[in-house]
C-alpha positions as CSV (number, residue, x, y, z in Angstrom):
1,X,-76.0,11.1,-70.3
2,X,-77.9,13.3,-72.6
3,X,-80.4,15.4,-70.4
4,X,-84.2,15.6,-71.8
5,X,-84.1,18.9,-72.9
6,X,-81.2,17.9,-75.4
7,X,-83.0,15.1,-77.0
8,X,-86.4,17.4,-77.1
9,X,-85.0,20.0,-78.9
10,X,-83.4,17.2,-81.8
11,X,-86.7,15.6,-82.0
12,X,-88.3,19.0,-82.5
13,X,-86.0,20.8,-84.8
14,X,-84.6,17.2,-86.8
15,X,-86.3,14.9,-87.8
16,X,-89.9,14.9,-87.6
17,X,-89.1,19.6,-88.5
18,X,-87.7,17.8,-91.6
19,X,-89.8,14.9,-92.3
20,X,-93.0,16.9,-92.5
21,X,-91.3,19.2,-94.1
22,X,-90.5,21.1,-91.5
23,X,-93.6,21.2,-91.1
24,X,-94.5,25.7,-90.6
25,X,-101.5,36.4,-90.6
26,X,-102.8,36.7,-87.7
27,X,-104.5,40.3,-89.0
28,X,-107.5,42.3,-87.9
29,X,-109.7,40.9,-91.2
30,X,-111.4,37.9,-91.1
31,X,-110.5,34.7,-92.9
32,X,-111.3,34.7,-96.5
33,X,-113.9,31.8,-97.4
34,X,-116.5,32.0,-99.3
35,X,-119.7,29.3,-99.8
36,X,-119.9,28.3,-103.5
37,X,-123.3,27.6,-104.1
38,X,-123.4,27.8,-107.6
39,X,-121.8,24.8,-109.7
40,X,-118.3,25.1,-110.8
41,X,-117.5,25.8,-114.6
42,X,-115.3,23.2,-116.1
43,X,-112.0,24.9,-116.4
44,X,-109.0,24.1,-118.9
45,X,-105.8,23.3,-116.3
46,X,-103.7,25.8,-118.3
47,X,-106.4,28.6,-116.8
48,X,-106.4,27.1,-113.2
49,X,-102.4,26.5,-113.3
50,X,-102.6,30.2,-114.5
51,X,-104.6,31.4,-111.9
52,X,-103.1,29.8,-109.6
53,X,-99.5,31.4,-110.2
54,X,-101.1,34.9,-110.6
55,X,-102.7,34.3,-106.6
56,X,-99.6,33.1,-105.5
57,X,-97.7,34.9,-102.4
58,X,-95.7,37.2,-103.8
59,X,-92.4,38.4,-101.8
60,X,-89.1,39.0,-101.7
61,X,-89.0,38.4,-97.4
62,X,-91.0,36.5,-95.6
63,X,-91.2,36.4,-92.0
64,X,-93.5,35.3,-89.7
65,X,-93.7,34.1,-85.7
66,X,-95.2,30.3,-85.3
67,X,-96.6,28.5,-83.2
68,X,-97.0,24.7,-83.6
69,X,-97.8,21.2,-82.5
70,X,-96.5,18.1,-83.4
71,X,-98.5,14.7,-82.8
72,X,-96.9,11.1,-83.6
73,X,-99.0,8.1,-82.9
74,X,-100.0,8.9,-79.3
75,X,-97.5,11.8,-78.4
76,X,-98.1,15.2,-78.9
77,X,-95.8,18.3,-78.3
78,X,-95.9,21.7,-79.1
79,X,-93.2,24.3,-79.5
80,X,-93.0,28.1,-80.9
81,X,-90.5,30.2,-82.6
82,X,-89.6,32.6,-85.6
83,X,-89.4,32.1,-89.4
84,X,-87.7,33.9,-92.3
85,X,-87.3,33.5,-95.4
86,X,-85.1,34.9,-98.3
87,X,-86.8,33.5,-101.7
88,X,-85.1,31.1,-103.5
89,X,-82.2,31.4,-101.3
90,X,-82.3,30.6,-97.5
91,X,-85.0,29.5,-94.8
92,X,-83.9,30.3,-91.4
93,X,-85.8,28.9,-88.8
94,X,-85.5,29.4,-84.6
95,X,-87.1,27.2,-82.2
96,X,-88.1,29.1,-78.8
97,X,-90.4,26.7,-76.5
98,X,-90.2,28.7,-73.5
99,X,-89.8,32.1,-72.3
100,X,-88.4,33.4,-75.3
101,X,-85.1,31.8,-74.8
102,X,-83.8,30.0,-77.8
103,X,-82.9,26.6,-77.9
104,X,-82.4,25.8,-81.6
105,X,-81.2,27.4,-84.7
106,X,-81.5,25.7,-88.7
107,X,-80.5,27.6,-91.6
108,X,-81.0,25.6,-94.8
109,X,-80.0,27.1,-98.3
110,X,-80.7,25.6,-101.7
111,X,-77.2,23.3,-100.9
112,X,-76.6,23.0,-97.4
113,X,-78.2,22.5,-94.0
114,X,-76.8,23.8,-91.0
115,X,-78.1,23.5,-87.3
116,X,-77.4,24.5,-83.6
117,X,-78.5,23.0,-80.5
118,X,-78.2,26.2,-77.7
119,X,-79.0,23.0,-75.1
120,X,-75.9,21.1,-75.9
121,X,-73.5,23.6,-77.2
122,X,-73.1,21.2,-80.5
123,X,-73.8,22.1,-84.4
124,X,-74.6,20.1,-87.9
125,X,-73.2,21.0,-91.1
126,X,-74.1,19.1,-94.2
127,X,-75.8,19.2,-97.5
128,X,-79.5,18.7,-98.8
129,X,-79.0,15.0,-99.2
130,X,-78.9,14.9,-95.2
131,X,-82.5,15.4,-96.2
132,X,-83.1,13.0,-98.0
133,X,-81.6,10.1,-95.9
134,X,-84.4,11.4,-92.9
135,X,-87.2,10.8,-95.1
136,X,-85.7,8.4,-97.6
137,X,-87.0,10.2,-101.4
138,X,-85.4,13.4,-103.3
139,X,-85.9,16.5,-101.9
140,X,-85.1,20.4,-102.6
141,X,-85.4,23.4,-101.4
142,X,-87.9,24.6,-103.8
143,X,-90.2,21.6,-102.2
144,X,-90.1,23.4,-99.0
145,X,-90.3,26.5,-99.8
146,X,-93.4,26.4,-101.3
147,X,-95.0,24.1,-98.7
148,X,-94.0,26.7,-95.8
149,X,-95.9,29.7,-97.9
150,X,-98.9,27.8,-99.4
151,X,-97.4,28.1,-102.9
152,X,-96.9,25.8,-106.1
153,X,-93.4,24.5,-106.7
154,X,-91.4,27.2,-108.4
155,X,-89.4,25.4,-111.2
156,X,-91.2,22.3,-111.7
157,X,-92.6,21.7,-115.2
158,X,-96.5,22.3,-115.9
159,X,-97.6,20.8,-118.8
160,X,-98.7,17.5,-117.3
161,X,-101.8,18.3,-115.4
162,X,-105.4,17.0,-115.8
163,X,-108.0,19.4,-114.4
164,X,-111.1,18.4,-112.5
165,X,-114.0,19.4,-109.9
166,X,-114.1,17.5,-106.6
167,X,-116.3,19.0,-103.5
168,X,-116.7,22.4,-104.7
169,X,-112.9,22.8,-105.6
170,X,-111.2,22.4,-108.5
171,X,-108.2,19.9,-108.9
172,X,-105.3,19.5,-111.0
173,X,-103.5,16.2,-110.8
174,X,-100.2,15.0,-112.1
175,X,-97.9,12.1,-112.5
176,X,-93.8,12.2,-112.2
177,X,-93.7,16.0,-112.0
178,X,-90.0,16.5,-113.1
179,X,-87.7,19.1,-111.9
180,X,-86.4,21.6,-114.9
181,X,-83.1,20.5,-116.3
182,X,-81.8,23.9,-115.4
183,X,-82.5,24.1,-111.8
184,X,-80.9,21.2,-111.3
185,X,-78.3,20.8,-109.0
186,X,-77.8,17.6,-109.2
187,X,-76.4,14.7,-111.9
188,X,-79.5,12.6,-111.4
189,X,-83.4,13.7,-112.3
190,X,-86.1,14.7,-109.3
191,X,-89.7,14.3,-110.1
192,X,-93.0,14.0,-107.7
193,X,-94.4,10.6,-108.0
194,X,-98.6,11.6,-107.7
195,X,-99.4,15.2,-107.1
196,X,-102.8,16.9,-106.1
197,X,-103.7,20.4,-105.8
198,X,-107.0,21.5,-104.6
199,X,-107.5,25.3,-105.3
200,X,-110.8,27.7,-104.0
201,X,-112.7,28.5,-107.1
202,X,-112.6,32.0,-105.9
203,X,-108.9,32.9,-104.9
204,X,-107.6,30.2,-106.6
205,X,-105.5,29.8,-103.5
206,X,-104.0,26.5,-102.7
207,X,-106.2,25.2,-100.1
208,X,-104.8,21.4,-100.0
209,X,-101.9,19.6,-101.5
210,X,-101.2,15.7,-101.5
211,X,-98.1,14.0,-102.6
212,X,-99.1,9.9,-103.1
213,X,-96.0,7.7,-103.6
214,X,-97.8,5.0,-105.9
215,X,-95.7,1.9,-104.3
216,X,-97.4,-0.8,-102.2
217,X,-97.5,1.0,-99.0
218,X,-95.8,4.2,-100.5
219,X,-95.7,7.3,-98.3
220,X,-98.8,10.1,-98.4
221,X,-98.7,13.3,-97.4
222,X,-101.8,15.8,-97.6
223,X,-101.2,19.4,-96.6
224,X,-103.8,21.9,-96.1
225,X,-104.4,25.5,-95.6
226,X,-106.0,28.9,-94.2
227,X,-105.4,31.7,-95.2
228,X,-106.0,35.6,-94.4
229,X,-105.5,39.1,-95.5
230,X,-102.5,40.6,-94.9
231,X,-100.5,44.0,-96.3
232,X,-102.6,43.8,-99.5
233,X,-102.4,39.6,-100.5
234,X,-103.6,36.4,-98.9
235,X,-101.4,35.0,-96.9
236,X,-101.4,31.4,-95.4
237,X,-102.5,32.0,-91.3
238,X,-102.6,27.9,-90.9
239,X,-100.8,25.0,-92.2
240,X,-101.7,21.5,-91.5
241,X,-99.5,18.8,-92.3
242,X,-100.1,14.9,-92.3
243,X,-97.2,12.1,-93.1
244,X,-98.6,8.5,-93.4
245,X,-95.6,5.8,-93.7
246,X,-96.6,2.3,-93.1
247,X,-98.3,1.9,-89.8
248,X,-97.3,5.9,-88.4
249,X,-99.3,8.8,-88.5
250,X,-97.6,12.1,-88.1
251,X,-99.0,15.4,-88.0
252,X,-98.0,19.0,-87.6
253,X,-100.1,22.2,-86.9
254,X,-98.6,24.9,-87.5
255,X,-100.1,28.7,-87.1
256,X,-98.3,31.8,-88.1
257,X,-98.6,35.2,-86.7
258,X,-97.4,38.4,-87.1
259,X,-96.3,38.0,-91.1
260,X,-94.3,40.3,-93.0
261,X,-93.6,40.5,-96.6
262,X,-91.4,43.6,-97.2
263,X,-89.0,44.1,-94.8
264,X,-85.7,42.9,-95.6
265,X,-83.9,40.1,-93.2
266,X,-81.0,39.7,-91.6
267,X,-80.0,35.6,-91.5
268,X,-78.0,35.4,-88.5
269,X,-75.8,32.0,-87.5
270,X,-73.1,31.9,-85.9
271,X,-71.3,28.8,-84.1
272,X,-69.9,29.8,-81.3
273,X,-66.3,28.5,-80.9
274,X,-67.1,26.2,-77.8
275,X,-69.6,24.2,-79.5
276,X,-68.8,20.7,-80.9
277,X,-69.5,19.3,-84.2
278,X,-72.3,16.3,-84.6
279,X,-72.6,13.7,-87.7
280,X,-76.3,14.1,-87.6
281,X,-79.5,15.6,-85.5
């Protein structure tokens, strides 16, 4: 029978990692916020989606240490561990609940997933789409990329968006946000059904983010963010991830420490030759 542990450490690193999007400075400053009093000034969204790509976090490495909790319905769980990234080319992610010792290992690249349970000596191999069939839509690697950093989508056209001002923010909105043909690595089209992004009117930072599927009880999920200074740039401190689906509530906290942005990364994953191979986690 599989021990506790075993199934734990799926649950943590599979599907709900996965579903909200795997859903991931601590620094002596203090967070940047600043009360708006005056009114905002109407904005075009070509000068908002402009500032917000020149505030974006910019890297070539990322890595980070994380700590995070996971509630679904009346559960809640909490777990720690490391994160790097390579941009545009690999997120590696270990899980470590407990004395440092490693139970979990996922290394997903911009066409393949791969994962290693230290509790059960077994391993996953497979592609992106054994993303998609855990939370049923398309999904990429530029998707979660972004959400794990606080940024916009990197090649995702931007000539759709209708600007606003809601609570002291200002909002772009857009409808079917369509993957460019070129970056696609696959036959058939991905677009975003109903997309929202709140950005501070004074770092033009992304503070929240909301995908809306548009479908008679159609998914939501809301992201949000804090941020802090860190080696020069704002980075994202705290991430806070919701996933409505018909009568479920999920959520993920998750709080980074100890973020870097210029060293560069080693990747490492190997299977050891005693572990067995799984059809899914």
């Amino acid at each position: 029978m599989e021990n506790s542990m075993s199934r734990t450490a799926r649950y943590y690193t599979g599907k709900f990692l996965l579903m909200g999007l795997l859903l991931l400075a601590m620094a002596s400053c203090s967070p940047v916020k600043k009360l708006i009093k005056e009114p905002l000034r109407e904005q075009g969204a070509d000068y908002l989606f402009d500032n917000l790509k020149q505030n974006e976090l910019k890297y070539d490495y990322f890595s980070a240490k994380f700590s995070a909790s996971v509630k679904q319905n009346k559960s809640k769980n909490s777990f720690s561990g490391q994160i790097r990234i390579k941009k545009d080319s690999v997120i590696w992610i270990s899980i470590s609940p407990a004395l440092g010792i490693e139970m979990a290992r996922l290394l997903i690249t911009n066409d393949s997933v791969k994962y290693m349970n230290r509790l059960d000596n077994t391993y996953f191999t497979g592609n992106l789409e054994y993303i998609e069939t855990l939370i049923h839509r398309a999904f990429d690697y530029d998707m979660l990329q972004a959400f794990l950093t606080g940024n916009d989508f990197s090649f995702y056209e931007n000539s759709t968006f209708r600007a606003s001002i809601e609570n002291r923010e200002y909002k772009l909105v857009t409808t079917e946000r369509r993957k460019l043909k070129k970056y696609l690595k696959q036959h058939q089209e991905i677009s975003i059904p109903l997309q929202s992004i709140w950005l501070d009117p004074e770092t033009f930072k992304i503070s929240r983010v909301q995908i809306t599927e548009l479908n008679q009880g159609g998914r939501k999920l809301d992201g949000s963010y804090e941020y802090r200074l860190a080696e020069g740039q704002l980075v994202p401190q705290k991430l806070m991830f919701t996933l409505e689906l018909h009568n479920t509530k999920n959520a993920i906290e998750v709080e980074y420490s100890k973020i870097s942005t210029g060293d560069v990364l080693q990747f490492p994953f190997r299977i050891p030759e005693k572990y067995k191979p799984v059809e899914k986690f």
